[in-house]
PDB file of N, CA, C, O and CB in Angstrom:
ATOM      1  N   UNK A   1     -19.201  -4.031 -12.215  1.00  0.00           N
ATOM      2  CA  UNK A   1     -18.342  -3.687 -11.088  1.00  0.00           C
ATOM      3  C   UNK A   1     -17.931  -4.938 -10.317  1.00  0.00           C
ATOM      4  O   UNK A   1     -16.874  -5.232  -9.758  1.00  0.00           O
ATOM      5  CB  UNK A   1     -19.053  -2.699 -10.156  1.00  0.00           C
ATOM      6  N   UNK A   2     -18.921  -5.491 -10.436  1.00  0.00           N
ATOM      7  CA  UNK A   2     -18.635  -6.870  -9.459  1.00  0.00           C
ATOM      8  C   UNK A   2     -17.728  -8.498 -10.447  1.00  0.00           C
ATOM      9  O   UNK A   2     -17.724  -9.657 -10.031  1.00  0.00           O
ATOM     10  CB  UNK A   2     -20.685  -7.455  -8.828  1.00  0.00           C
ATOM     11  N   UNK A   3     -17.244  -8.112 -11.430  1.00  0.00           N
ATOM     12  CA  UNK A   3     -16.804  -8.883 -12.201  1.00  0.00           C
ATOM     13  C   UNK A   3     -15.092  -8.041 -12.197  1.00  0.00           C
ATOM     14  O   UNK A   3     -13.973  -8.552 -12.143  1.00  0.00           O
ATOM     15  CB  UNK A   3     -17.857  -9.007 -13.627  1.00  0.00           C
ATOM     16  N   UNK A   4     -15.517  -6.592 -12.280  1.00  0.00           N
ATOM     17  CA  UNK A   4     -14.170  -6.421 -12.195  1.00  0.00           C
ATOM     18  C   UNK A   4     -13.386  -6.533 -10.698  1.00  0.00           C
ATOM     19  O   UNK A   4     -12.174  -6.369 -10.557  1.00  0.00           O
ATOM     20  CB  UNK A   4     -13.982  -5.129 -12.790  1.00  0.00           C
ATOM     21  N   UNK A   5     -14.118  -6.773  -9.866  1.00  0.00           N
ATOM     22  CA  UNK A   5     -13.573  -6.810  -7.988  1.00  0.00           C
ATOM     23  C   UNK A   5     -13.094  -8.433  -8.671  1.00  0.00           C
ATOM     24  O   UNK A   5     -11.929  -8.531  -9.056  1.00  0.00           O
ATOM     25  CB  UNK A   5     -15.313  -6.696  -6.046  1.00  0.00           C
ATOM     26  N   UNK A   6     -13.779  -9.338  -8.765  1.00  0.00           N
ATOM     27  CA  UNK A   6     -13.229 -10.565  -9.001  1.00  0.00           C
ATOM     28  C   UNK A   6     -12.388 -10.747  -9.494  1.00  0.00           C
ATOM     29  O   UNK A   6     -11.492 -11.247  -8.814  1.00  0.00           O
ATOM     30  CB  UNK A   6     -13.699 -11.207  -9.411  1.00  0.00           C
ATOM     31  N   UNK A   7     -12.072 -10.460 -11.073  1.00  0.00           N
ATOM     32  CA  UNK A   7     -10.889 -10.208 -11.762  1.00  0.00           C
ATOM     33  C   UNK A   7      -9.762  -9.769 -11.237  1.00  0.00           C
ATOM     34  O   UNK A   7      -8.706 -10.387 -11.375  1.00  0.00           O
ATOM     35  CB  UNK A   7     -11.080  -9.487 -12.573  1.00  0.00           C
ATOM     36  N   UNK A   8      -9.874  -8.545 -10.513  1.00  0.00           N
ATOM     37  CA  UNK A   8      -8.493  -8.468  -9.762  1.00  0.00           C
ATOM     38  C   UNK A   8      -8.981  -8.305  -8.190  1.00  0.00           C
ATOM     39  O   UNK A   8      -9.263  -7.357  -7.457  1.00  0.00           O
ATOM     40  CB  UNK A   8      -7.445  -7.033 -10.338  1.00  0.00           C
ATOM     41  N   UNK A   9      -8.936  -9.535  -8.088  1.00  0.00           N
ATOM     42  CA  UNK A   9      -9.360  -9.139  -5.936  1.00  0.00           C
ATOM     43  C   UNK A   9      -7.747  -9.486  -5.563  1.00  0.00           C
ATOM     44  O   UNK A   9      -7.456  -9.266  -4.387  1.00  0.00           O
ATOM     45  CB  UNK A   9     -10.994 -10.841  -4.630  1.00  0.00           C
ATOM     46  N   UNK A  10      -6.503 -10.083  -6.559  1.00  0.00           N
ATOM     47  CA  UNK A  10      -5.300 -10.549  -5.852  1.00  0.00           C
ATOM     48  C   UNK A  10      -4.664  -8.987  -5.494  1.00  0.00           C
ATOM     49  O   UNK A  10      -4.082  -8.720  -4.443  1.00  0.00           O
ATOM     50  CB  UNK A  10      -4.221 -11.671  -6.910  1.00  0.00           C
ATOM     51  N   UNK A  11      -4.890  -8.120  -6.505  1.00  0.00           N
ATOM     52  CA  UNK A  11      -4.137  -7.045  -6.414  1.00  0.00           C
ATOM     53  C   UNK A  11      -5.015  -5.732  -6.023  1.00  0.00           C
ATOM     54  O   UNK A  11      -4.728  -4.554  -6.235  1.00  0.00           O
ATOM     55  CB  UNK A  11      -3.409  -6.927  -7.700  1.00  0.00           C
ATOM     56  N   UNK A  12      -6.190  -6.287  -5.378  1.00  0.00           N
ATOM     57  CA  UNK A  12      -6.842  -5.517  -4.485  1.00  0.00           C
ATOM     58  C   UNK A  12      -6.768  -5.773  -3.315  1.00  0.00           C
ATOM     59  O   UNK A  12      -7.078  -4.926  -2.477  1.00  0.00           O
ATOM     60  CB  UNK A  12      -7.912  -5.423  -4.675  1.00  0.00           C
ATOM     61  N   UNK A  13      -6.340  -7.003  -2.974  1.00  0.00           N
ATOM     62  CA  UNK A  13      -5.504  -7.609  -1.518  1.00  0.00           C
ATOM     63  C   UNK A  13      -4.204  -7.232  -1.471  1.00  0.00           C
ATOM     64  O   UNK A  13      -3.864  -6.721  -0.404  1.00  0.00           O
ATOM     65  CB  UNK A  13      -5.396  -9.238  -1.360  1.00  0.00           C
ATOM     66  N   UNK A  14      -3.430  -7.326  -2.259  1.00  0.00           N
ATOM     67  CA  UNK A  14      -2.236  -6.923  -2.242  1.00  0.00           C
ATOM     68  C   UNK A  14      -1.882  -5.041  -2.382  1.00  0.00           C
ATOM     69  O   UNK A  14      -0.909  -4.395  -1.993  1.00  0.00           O
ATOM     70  CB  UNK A  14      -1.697  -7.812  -3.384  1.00  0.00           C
ATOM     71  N   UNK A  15      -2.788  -4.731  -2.898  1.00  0.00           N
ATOM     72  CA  UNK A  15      -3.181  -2.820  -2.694  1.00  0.00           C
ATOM     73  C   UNK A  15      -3.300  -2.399  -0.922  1.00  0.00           C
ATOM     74  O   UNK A  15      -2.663  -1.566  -0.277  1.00  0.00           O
ATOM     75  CB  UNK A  15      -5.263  -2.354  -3.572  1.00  0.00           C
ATOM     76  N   UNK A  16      -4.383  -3.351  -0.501  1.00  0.00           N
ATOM     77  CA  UNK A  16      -4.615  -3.406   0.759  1.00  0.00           C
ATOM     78  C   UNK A  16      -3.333  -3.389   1.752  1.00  0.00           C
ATOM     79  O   UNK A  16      -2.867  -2.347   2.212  1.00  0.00           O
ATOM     80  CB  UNK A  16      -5.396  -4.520   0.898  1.00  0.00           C
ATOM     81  N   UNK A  17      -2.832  -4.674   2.016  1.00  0.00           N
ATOM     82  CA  UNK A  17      -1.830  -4.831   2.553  1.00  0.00           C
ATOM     83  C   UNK A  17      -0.924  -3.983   2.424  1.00  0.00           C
ATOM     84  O   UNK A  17      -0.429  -3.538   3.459  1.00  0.00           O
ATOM     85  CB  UNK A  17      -1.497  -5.737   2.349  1.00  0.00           C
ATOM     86  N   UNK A  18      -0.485  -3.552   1.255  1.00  0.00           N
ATOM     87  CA  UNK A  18       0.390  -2.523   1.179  1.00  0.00           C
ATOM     88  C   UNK A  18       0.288  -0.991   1.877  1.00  0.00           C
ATOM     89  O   UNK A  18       1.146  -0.251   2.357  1.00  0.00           O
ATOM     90  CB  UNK A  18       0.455  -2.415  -0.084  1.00  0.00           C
ATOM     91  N   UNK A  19      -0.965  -0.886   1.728  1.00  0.00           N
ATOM     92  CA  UNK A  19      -2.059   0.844   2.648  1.00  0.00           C
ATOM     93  C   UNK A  19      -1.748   0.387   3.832  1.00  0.00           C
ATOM     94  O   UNK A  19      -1.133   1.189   4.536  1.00  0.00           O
ATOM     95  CB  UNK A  19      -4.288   1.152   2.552  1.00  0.00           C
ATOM     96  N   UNK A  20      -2.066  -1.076   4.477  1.00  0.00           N
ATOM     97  CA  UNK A  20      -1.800  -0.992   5.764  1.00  0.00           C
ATOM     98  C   UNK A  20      -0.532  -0.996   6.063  1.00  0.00           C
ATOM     99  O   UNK A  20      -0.348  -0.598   7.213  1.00  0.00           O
ATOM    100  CB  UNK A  20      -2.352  -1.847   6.395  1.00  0.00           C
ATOM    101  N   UNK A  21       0.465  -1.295   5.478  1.00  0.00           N
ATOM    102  CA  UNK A  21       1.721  -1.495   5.952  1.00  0.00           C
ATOM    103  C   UNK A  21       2.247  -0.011   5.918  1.00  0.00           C
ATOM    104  O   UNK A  21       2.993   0.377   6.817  1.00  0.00           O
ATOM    105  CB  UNK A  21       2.557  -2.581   5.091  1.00  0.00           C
ATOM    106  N   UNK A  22       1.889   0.772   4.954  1.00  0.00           N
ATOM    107  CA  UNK A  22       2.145   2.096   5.388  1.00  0.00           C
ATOM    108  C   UNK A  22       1.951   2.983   6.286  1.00  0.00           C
ATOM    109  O   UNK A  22       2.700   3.816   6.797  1.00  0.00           O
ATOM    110  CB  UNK A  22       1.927   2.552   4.866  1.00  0.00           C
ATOM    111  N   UNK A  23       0.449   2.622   6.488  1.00  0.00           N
ATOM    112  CA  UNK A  23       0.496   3.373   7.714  1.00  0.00           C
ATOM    113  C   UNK A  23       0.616   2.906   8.948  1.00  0.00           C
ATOM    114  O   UNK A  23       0.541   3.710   9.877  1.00  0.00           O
ATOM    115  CB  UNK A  23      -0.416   4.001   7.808  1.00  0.00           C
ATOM    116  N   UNK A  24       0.874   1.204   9.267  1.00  0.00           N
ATOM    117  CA  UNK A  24       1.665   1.307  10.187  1.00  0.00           C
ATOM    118  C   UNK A  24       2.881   1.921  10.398  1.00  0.00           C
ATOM    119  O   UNK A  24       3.225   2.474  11.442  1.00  0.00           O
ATOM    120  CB  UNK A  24       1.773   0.480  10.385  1.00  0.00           C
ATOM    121  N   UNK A  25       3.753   1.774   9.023  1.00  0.00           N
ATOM    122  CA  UNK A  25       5.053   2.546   9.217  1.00  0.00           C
ATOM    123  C   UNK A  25       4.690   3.999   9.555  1.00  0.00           C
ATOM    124  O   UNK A  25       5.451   4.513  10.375  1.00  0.00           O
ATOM    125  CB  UNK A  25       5.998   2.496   7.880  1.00  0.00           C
ATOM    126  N   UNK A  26       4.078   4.472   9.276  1.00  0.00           N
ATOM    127  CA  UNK A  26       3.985   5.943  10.118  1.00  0.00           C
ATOM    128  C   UNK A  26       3.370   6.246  11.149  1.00  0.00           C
ATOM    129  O   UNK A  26       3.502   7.254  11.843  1.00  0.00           O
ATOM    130  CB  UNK A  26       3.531   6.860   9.529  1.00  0.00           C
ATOM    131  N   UNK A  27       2.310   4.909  11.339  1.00  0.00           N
ATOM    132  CA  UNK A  27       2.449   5.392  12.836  1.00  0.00           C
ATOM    133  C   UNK A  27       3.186   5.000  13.965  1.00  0.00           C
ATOM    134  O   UNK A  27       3.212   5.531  15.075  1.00  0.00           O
ATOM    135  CB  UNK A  27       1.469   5.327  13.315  1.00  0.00           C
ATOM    136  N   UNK A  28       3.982   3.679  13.418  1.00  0.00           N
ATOM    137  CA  UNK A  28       4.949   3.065  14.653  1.00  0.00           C
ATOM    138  C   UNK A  28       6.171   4.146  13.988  1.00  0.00           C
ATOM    139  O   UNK A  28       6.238   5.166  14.674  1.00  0.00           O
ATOM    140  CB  UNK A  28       5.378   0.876  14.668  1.00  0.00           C
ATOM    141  N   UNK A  29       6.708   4.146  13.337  1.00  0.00           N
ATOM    142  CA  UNK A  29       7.787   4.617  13.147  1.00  0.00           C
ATOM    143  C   UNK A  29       8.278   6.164  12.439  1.00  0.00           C
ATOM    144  O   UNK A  29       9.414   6.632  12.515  1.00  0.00           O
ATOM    145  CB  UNK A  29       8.159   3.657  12.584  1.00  0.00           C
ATOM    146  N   UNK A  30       7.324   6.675  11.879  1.00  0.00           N
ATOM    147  CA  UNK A  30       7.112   8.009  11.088  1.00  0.00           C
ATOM    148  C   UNK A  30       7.616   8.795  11.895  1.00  0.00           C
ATOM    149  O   UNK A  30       7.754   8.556  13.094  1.00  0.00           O
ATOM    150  CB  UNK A  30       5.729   8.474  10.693  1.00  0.00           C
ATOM    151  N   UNK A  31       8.063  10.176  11.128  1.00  0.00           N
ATOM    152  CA  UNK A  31       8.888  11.492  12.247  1.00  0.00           C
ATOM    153  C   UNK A  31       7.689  12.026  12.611  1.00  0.00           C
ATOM    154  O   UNK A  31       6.613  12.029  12.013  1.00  0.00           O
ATOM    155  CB  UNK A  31      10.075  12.908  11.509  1.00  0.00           C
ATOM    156  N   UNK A  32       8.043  12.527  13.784  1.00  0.00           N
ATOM    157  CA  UNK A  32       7.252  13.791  14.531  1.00  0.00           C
ATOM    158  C   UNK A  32       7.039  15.085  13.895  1.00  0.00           C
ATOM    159  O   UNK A  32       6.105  15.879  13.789  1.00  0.00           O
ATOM    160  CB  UNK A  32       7.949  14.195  15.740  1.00  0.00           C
ATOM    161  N   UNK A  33       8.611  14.979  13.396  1.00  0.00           N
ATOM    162  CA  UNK A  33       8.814  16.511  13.115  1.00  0.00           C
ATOM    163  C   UNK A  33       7.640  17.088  11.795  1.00  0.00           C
ATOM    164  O   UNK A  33       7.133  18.204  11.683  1.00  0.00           O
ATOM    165  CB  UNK A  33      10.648  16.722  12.554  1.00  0.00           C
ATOM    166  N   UNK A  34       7.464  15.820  10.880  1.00  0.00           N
ATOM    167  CA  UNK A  34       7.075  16.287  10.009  1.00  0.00           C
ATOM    168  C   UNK A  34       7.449  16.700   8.661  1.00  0.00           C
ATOM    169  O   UNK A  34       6.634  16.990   7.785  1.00  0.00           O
ATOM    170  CB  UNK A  34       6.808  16.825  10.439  1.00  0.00           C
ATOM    171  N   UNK A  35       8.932  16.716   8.511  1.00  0.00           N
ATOM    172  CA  UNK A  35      10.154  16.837   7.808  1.00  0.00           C
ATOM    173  C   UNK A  35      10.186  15.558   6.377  1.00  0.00           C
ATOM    174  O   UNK A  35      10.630  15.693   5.237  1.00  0.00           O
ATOM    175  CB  UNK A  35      11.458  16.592   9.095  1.00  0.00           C
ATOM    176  N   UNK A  36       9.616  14.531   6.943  1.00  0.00           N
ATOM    177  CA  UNK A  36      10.068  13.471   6.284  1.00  0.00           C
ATOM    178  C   UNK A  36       9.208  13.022   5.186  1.00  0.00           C
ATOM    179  O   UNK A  36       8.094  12.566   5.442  1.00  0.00           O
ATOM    180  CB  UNK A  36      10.284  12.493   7.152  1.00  0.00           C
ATOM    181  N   UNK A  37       9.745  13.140   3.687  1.00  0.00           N
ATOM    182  CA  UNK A  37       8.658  13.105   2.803  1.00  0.00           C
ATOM    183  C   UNK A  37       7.421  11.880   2.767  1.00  0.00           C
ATOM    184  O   UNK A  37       6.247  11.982   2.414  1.00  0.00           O
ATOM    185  CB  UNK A  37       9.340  13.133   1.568  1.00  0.00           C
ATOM    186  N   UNK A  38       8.049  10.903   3.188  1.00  0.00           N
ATOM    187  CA  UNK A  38       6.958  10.037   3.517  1.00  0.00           C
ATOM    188  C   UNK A  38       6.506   9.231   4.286  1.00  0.00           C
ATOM    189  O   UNK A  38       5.593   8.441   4.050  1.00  0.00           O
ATOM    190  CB  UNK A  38       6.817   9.578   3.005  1.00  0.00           C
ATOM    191  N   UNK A  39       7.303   9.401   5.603  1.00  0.00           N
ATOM    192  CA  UNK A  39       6.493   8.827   6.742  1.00  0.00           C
ATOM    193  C   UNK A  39       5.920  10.378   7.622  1.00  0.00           C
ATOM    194  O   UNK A  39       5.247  10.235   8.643  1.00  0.00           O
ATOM    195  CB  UNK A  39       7.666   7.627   7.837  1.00  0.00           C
ATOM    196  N   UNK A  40       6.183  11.470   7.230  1.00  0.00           N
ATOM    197  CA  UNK A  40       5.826  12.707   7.774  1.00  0.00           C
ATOM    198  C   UNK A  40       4.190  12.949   8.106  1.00  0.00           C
ATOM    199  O   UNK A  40       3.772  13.845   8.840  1.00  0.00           O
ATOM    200  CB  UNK A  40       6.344  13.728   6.774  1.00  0.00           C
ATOM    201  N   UNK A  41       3.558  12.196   7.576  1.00  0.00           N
ATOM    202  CA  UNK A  41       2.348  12.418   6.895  1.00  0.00           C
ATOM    203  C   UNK A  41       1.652  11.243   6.510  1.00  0.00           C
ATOM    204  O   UNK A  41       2.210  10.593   5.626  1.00  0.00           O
ATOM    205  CB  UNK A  41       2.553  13.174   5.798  1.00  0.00           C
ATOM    206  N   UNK A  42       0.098  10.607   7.139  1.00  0.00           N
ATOM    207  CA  UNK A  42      -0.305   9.650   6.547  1.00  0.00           C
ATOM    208  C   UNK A  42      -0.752   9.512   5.040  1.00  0.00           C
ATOM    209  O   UNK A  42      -0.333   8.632   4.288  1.00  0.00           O
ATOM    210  CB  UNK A  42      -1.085   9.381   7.241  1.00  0.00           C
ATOM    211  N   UNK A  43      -1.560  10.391   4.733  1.00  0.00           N
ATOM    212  CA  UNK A  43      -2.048  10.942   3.518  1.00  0.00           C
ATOM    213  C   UNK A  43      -1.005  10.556   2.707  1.00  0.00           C
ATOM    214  O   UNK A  43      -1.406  10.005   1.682  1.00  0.00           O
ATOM    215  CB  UNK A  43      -2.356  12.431   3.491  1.00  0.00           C
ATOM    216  N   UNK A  44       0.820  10.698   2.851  1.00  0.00           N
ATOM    217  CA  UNK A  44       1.470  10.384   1.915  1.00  0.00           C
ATOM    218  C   UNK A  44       1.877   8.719   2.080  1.00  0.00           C
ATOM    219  O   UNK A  44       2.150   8.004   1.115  1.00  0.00           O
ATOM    220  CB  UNK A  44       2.558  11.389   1.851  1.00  0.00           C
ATOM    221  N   UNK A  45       1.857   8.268   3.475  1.00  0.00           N
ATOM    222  CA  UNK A  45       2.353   6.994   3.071  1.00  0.00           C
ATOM    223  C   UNK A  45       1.587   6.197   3.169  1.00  0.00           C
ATOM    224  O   UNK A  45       2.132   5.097   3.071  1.00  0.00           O
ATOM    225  CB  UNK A  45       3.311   6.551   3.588  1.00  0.00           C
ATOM    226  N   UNK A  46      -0.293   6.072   3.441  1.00  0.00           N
ATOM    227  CA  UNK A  46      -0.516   5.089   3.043  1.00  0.00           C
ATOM    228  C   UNK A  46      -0.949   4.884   1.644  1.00  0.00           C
ATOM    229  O   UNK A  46      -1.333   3.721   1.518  1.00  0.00           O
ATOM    230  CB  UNK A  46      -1.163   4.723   3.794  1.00  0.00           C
ATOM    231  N   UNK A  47      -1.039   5.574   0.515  1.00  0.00           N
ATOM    232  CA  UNK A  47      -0.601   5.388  -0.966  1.00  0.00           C
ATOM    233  C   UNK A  47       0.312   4.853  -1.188  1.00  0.00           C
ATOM    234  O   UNK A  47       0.272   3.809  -1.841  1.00  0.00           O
ATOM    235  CB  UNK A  47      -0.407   6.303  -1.649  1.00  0.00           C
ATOM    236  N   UNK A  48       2.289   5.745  -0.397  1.00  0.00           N
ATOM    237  CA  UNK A  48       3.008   4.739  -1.006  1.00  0.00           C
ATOM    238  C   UNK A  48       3.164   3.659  -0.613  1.00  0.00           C
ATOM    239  O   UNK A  48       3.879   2.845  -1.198  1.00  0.00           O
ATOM    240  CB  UNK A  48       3.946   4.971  -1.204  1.00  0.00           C
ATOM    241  N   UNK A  49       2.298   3.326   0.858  1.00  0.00           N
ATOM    242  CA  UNK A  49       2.598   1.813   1.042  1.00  0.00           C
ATOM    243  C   UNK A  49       1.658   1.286  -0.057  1.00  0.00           C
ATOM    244  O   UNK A  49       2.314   0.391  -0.589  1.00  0.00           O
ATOM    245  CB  UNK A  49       2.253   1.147   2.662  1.00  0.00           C
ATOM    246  N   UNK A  50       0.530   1.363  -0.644  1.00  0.00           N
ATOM    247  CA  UNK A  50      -0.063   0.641  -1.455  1.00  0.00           C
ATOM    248  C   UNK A  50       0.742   0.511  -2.521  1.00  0.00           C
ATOM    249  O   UNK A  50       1.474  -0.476  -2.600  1.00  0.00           O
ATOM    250  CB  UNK A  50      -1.222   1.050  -1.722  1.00  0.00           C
ATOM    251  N   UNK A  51       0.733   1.431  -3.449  1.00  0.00           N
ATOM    252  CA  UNK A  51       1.962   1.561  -4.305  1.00  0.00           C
ATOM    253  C   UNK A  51       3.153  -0.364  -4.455  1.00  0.00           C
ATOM    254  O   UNK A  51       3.363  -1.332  -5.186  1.00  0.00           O
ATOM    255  CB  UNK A  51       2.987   3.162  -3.243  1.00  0.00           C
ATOM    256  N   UNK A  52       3.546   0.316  -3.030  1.00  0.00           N
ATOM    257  CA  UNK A  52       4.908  -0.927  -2.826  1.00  0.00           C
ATOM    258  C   UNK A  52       4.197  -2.146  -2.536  1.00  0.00           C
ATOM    259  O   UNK A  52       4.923  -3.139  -2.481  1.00  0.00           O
ATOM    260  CB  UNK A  52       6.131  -0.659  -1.386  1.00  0.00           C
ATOM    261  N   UNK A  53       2.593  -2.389  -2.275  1.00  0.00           N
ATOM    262  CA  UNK A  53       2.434  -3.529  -2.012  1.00  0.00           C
ATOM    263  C   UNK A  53       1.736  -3.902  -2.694  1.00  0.00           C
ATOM    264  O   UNK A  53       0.977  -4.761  -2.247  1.00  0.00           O
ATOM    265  CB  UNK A  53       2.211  -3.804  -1.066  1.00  0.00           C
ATOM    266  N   UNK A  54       1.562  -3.457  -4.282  1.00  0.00           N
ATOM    267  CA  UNK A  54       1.007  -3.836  -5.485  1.00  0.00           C
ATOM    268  C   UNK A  54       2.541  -4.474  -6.077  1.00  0.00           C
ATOM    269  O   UNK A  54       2.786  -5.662  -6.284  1.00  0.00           O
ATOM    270  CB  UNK A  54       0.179  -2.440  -6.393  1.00  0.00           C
ATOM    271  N   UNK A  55       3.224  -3.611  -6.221  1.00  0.00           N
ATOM    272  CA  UNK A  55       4.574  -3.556  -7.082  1.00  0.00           C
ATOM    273  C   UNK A  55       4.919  -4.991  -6.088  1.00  0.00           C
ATOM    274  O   UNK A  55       4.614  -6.033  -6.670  1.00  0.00           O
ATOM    275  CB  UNK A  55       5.843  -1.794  -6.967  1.00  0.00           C
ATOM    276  N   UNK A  56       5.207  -5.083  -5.400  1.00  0.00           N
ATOM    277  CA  UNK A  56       5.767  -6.206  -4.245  1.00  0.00           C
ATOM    278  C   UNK A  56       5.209  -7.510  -4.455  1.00  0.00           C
ATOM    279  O   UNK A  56       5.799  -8.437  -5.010  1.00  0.00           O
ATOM    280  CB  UNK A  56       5.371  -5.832  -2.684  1.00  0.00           C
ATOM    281  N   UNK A  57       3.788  -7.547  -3.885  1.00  0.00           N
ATOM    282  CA  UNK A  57       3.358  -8.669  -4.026  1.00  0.00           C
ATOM    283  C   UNK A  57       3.082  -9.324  -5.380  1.00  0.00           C
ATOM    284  O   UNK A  57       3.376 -10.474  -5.705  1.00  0.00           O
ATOM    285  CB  UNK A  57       2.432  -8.635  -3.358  1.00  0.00           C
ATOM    286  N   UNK A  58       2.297  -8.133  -6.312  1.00  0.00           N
ATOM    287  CA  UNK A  58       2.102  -7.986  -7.571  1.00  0.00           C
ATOM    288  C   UNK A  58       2.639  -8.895  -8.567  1.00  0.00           C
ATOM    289  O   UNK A  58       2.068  -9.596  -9.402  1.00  0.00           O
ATOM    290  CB  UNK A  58       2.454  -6.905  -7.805  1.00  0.00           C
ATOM    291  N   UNK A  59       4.154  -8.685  -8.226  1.00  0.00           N
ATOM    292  CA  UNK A  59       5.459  -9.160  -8.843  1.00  0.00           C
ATOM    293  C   UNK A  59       5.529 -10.963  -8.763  1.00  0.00           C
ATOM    294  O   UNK A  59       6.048 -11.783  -9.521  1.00  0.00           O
ATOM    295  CB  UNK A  59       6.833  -8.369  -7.886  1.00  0.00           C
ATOM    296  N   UNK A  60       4.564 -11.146  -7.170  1.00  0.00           N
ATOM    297  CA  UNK A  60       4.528 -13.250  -7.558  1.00  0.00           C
ATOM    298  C   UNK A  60       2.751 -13.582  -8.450  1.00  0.00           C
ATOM    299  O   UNK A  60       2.468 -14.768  -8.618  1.00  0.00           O
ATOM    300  CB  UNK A  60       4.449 -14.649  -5.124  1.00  0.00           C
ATOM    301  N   UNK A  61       1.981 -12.777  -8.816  1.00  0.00           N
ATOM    302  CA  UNK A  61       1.056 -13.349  -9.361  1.00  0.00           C
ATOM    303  C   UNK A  61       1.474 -13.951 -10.822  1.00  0.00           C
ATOM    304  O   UNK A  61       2.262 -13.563 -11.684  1.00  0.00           O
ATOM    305  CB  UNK A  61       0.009 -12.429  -9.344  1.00  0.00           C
ATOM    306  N   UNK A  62       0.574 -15.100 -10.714  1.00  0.00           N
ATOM    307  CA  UNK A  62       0.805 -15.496 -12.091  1.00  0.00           C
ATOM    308  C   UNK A  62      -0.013 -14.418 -13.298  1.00  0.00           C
ATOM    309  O   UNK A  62      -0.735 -13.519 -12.865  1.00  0.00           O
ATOM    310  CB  UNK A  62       0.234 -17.123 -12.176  1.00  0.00           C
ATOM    311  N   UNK A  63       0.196 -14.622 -14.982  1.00  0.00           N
ATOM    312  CA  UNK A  63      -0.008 -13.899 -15.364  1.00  0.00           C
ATOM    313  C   UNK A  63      -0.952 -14.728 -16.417  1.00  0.00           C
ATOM    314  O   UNK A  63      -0.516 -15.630 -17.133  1.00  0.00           O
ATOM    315  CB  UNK A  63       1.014 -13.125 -15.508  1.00  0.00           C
ATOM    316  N   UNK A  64      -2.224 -14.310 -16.401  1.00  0.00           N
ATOM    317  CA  UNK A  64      -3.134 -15.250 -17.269  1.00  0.00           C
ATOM    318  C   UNK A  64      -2.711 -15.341 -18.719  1.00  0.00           C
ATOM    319  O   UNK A  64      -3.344 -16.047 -19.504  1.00  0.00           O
ATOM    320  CB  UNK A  64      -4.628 -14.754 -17.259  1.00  0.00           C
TER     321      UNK A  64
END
């Protein structure tokens, strides 16, 4: 377990960042109403912020 945290800790930082950036976006900016598929709801956007901040950052790691 502890070999695989090492192996990928870039895109377990970059997973991170991405969870948080989501749910800041929903909580600074997300609807009230509830309406909105993914700032409506934390449960949905801090996944897709992880999601986008794998794919995002993801995208400058080098590739062994």
């Amino acid at each position: 377990m502890i070999e695989f945290l090492k192996k990928h800790r870039k895109e377990f930082i970059a997973v991170t960042i991405g969870s948080f950036a989501g749910w800041a976006y929903y909580y600074f900016v997300g609807c009230s109403s509830g309406g909105c598929m993914i700032s409506g709801t934390w449960y949905i956007s801090v996944p897709y912020g992880g999601l986008l901040g794998y794919l995002f950052l993801g995208s400058f790691l080098k590739k062994k």
